[in-house]
C-alpha positions as CSV (number, residue, x, y, z in Angstrom):
1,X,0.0,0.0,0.0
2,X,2.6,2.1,0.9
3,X,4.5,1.7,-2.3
4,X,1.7,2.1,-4.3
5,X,1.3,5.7,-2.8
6,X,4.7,6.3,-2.8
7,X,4.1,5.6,-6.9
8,X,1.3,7.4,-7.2
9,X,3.4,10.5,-5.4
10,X,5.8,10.4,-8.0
11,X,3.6,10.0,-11.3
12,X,1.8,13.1,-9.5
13,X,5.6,14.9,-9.3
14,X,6.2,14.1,-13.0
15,X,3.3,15.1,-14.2
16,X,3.1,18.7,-12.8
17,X,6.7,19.6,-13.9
18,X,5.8,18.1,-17.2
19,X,2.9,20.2,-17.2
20,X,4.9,23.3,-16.3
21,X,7.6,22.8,-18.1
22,X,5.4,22.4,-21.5
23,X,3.5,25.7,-19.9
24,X,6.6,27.8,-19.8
25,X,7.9,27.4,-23.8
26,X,4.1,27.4,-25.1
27,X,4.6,31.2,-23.2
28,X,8.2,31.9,-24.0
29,X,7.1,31.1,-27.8
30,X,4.0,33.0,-27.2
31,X,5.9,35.7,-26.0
32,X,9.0,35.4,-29.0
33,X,5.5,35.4,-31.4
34,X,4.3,38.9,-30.0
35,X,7.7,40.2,-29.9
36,X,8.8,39.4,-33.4
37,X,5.4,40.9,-34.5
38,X,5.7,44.2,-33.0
39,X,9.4,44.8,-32.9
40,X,9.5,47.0,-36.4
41,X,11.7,45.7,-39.3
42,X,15.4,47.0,-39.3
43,X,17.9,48.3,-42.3
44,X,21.1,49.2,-42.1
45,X,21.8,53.2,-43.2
46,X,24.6,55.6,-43.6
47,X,25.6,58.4,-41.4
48,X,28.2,60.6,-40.6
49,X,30.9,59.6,-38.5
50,X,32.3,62.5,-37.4
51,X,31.5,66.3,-38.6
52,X,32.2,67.0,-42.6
53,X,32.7,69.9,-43.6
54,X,30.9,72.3,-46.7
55,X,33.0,71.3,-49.8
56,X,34.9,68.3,-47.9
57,X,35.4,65.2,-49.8
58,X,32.9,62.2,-48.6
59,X,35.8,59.4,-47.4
60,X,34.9,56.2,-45.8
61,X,36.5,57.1,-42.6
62,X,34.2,60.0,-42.3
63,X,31.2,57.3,-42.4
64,X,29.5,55.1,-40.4
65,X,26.1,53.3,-40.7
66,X,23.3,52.3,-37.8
67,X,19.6,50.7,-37.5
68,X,16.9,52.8,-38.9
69,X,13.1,51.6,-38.8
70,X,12.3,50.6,-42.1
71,X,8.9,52.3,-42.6
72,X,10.0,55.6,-41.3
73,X,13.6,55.6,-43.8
74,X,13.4,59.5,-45.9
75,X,13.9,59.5,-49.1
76,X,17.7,59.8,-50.6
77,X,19.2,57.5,-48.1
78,X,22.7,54.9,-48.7
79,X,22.8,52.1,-47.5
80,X,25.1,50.9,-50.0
81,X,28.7,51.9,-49.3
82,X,29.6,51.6,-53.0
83,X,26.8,53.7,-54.5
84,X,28.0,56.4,-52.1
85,X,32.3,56.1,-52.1
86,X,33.9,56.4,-55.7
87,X,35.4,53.5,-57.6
88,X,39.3,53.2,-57.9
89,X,40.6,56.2,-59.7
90,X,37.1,57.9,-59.9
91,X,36.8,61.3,-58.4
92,X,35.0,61.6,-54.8
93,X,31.9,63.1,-54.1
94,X,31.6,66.0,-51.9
95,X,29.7,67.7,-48.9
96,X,27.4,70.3,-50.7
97,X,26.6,71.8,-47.2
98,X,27.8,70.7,-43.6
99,X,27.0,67.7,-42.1
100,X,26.6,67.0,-38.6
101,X,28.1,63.7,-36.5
102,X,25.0,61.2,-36.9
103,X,23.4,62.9,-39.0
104,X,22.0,61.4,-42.5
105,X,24.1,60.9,-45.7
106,X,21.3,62.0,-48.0
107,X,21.1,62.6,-52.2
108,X,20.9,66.0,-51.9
109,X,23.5,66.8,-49.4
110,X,26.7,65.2,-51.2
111,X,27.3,66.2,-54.9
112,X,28.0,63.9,-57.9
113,X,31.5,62.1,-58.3
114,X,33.9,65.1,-59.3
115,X,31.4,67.8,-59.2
116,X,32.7,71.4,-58.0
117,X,31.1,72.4,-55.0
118,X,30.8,76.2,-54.5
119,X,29.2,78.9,-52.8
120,X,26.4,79.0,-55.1
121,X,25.1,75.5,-54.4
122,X,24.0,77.5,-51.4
123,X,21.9,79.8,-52.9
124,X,17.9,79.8,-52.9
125,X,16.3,79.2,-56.4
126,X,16.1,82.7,-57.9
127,X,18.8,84.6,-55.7
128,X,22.1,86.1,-56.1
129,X,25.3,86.2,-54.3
130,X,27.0,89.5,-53.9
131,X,30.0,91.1,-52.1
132,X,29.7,93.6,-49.4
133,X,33.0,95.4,-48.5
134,X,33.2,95.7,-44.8
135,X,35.7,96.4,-41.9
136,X,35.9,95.2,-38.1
137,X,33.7,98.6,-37.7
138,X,31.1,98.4,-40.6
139,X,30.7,93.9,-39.8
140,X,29.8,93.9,-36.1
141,X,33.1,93.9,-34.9
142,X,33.8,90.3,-37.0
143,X,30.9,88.5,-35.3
144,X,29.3,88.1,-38.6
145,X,29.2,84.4,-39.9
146,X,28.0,82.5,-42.5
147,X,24.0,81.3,-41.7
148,X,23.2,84.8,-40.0
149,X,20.9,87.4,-40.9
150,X,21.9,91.2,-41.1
151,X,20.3,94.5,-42.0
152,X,22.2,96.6,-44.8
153,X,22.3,100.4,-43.5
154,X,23.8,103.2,-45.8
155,X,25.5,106.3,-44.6
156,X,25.8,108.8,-46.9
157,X,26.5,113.0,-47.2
158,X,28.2,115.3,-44.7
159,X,28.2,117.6,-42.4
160,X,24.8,118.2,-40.6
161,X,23.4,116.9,-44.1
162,X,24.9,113.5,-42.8
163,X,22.1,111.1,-42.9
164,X,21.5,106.9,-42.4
165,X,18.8,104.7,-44.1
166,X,18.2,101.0,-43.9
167,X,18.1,99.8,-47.3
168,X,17.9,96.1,-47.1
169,X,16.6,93.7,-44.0
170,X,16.7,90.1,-43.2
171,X,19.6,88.8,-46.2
172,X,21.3,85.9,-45.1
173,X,25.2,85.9,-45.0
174,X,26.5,82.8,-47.1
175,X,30.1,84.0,-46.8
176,X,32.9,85.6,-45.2
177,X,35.9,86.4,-47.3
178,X,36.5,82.8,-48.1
179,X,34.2,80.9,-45.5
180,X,31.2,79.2,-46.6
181,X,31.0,77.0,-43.4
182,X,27.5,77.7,-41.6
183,X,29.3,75.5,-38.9
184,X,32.0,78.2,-38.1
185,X,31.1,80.5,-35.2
186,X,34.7,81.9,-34.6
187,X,34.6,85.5,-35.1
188,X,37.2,87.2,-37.2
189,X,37.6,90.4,-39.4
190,X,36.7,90.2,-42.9
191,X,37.0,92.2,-45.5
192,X,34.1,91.2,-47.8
193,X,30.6,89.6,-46.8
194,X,28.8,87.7,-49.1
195,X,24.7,87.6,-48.8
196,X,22.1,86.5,-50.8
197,X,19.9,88.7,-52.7
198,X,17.1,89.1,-55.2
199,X,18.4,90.3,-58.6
200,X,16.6,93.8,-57.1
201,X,18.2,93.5,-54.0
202,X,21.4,92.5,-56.1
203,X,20.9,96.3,-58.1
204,X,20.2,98.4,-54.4
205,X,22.8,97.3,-52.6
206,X,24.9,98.2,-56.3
207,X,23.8,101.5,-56.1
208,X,24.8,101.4,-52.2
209,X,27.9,100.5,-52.6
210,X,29.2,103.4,-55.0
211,X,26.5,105.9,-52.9
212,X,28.6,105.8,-49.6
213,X,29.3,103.8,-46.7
214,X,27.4,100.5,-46.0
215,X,27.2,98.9,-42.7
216,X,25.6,95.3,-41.7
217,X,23.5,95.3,-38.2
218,X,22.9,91.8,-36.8
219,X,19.7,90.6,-36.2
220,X,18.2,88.2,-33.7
221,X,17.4,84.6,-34.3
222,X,14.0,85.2,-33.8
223,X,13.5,88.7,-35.1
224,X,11.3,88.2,-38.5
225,X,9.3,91.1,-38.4
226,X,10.3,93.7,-40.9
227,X,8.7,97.3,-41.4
228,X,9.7,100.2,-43.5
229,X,12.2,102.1,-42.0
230,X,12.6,106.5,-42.8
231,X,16.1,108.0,-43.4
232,X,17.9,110.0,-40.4
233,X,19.8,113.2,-40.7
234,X,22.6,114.2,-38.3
235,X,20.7,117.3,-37.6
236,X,17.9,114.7,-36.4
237,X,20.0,113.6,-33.7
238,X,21.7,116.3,-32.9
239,X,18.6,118.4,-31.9
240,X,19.5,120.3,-28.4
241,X,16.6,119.5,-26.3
242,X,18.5,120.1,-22.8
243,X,16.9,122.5,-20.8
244,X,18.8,125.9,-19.9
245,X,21.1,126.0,-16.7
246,X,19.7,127.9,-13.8
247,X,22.6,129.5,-13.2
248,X,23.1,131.3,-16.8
249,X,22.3,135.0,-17.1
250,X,18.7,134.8,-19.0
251,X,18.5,137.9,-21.2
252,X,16.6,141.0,-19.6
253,X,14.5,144.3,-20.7
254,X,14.9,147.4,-18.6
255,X,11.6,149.6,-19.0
256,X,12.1,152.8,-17.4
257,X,9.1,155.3,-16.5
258,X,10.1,158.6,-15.7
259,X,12.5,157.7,-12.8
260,X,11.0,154.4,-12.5
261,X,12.9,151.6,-13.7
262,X,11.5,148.0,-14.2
263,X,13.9,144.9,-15.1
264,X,11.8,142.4,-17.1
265,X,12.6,138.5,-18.1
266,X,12.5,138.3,-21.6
């Protein structure tokens, strides 16, 4: 009797950790099911690897690739190291603007193989780059760079005829002497100042140029709004509004009646 139980113990035993054992893998598999069913599908793309700069040649050492979510890849992605680096003895492709560290090798941020990259790849359709001749005390003291946005102001005349107008607002600096890089933040005094302008803007600031002295004013990330602004004499600024000292002699008028004399402020 006792042996019999003993056996019927054991069957027991076997059969519960049979039955959990199957248990746990029918829910680890259910669980592996649900994951691979949610987890998104995976492709390999390319990225920068360290910063590359405007014009810099697009080298494998500079590149790197990681996981991107396949639905959510932008258009103009590599993910094919040999449709992005040039063959043997073929010319490289290069940054057409500044790439970050991580961020995206995309179509239209790298030119074609052995195509000259220049300032004007940086332009807006329909604009113009022109030269503005500056000094350390017409360019902000050299903390103009390329990406900001400046206010053209024209000083012109002499004399108390001397007089200041703001002929142009919110143009975008693509260049200082020979710097294109947006990236550059390193102040410095430059001779010429490159912005974009319309082909009008491109005949004003012309005109400007020949007309008298031209200075660039900084503006604010943020400041967008723009208004029409009047011309200034120096005969504007210089009014004298001060009010007369108390202690200077104020002119007087003497009126004398017969020998009565009255002293009157005029």
């Amino acid at each position: 009797m006792r042996v019999g139980s003993f056996v019927m113990a054991v069957l027991g035993l076997a059969v519960a950790g049979g039955s959990a054992y199957l248990a746990r893998d029918f829910i680890e598999a259910q669980s592996a099911a649900v994951t691979n069913e949610t987890r998104p599908a995976l492709v390999e793309v390319i990225v920068a690897g360290q910063d590359i700069a405007f014009g810099q040649q697009i080298e494998a050492q500079n590149l790197t690739t990681i996981s991107w979510p396949a639905e959510a890849v932008p258009k103009g992605i590599f993910s094919d190291f040999s449709k992005l680096l040039p063959a043997k003895d073929q010319p490289p492709r290069r940054a057409k603007r500044a790439i970050s560290q991580g961020e995206l090798i995309l179509v239209n941020k790298v030119s074609e193989y052995g195509e000259k990259v220049t300032i004007v790849q940086k332009l807006k359709p329909n604009y113009r780059a022109m030269a503005v001749k500056v000094s350390a005390e017409t360019a902000v003291g050299g903390f103009v760079t390329p990406g900001d946005f400046v206010d053209v102001v024209l000083t012109q005349g002499g004399g108390q005829e001397l007089r200041a107008v703001t002929i142009l607002q919110n143009v975008r600096v693509i260049g200082v002497d020979q710097v294109a890089n947006e990236q550059s933040d390193q102040p410095d005094i430059a001779r010429t100042v490159t912005v974009e302008v319309t082909p009008e803007q491109g005949q004003t600031l012309a005109l400007a140029q020949q007309a008298g002295r031209l200075s660039l004013t900084l503006r604010n990330l943020e400041g967008n709004e723009d208004k029409p602004l009047e011309s200034i004499r120096l005969s504007d600024v210089m009014r004298d509004i001060s009010p007369v000292p108390e202690d200077e002699p104020k002119p007087t008028l003497k009126i004398r009646r017969g020998i009565e004399v009255q002293i009157v402020d005029q």
